[in-house]
N, C-alpha and C positions, 0 to 999 in steps of 0.2 A: 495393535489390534483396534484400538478405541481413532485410531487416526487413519484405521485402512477403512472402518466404516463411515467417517463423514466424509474423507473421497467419493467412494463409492456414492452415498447420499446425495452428496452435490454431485456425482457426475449422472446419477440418474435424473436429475433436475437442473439442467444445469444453468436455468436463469437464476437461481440461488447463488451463485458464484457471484455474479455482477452485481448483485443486490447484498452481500456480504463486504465486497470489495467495494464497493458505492460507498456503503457506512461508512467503512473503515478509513477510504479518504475524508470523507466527513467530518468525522472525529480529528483527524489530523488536520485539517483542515482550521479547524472552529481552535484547536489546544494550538495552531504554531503560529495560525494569523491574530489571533487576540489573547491568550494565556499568556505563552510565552512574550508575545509583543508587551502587552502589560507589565512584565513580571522580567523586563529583559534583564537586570540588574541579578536575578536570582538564577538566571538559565545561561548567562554569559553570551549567547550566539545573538547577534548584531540586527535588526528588525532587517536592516533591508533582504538579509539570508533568511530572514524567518517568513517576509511578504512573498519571497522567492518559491521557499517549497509549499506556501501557505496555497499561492496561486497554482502551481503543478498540481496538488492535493485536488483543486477544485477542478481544472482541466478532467485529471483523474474520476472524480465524480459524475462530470458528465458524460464523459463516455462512457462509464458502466451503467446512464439509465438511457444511454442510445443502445448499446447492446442488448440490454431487458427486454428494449421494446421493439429492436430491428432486428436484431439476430437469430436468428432460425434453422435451417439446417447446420451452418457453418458456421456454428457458434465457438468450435472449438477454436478455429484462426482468432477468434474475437480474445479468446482464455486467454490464451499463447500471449497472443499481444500485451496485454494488460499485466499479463505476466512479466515480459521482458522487460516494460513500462516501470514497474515496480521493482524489477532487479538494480534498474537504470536509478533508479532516484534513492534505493540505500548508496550505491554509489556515488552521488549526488551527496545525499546526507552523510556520507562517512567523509568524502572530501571537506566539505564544509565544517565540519567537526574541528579537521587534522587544521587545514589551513585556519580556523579561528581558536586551535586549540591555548594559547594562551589569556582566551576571554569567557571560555566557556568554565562554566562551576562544576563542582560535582553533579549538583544536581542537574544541569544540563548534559551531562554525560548521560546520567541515570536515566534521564528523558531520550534521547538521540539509543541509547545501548537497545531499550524498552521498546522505542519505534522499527529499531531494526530486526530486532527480535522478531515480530509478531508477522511485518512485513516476510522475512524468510520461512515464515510458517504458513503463510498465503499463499507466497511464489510456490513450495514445493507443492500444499494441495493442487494449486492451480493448472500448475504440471500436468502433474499425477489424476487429476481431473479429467485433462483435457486426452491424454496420452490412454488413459486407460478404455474412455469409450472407442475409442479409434478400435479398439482390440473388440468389439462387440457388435460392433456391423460387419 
């Protein structure tokens, strides 16, 4: 219920999607290029995998503030994208995981489980976002 209304919400606004998913690379961004880099000894996954999704994160941020401000009609093609964008890079992140898994800590699991999490709750609004105004023109 509480998850069919922030669809709905962002899909009647749907520059809020790009500026949600902006953050949210942001954050990932700021926690895996200097947190985890700092703290590599604690998170187990290896800097140069960490500069890797660090810089994808930030790719990812600029495009959701070129979509903000260029996307317009066909903003849902833009969703989509960022969407598949974001499917690609838990896949990304879950390889990197398996292949450095005997470097990574718990606590780097609990970080990496966390990121993937949040990301699949993105991808489905984004979806569902984007799918669902389709039904309303």
């Amino acid at each position: 219920m509480i998850f069919q209304e922030i669809i709905n919400q962002l899909a009647s606004e749907p520059k809020r999607i790009f500026l949600l998913d902006g953050f949210g690379a942001l954050v990932s961004a700021f926690f895996l290029g200097i947190v985890l880099v700092k703290f590599e000894s604690y998170f187990g996954m290896p800097k140069k995998e960490l500069y890797y999704l660090a810089g994808a994160a930030c790719l990812f941020f600029i495009y959701d503030l070129v979509c903000y401000y260029k996307a317009k009609s066909n903003w849902r093609r833009f969703v989509k994208g960022i969407a598949w964008i974001n499917l690609m890079y838990c896949f990304v992140s879950l390889g990197l995981v398996i292949f450095n898994q005997e470097k990574i800590t718990a606590l780097g699991y609990v970080y990496f489980v966390i990121e993937i999490m949040i990301l699949i709750v993105m991808i489905n609004i984004e979806f569902k976002a984007a799918s669902s105004s389709l039904e309303k023109e």
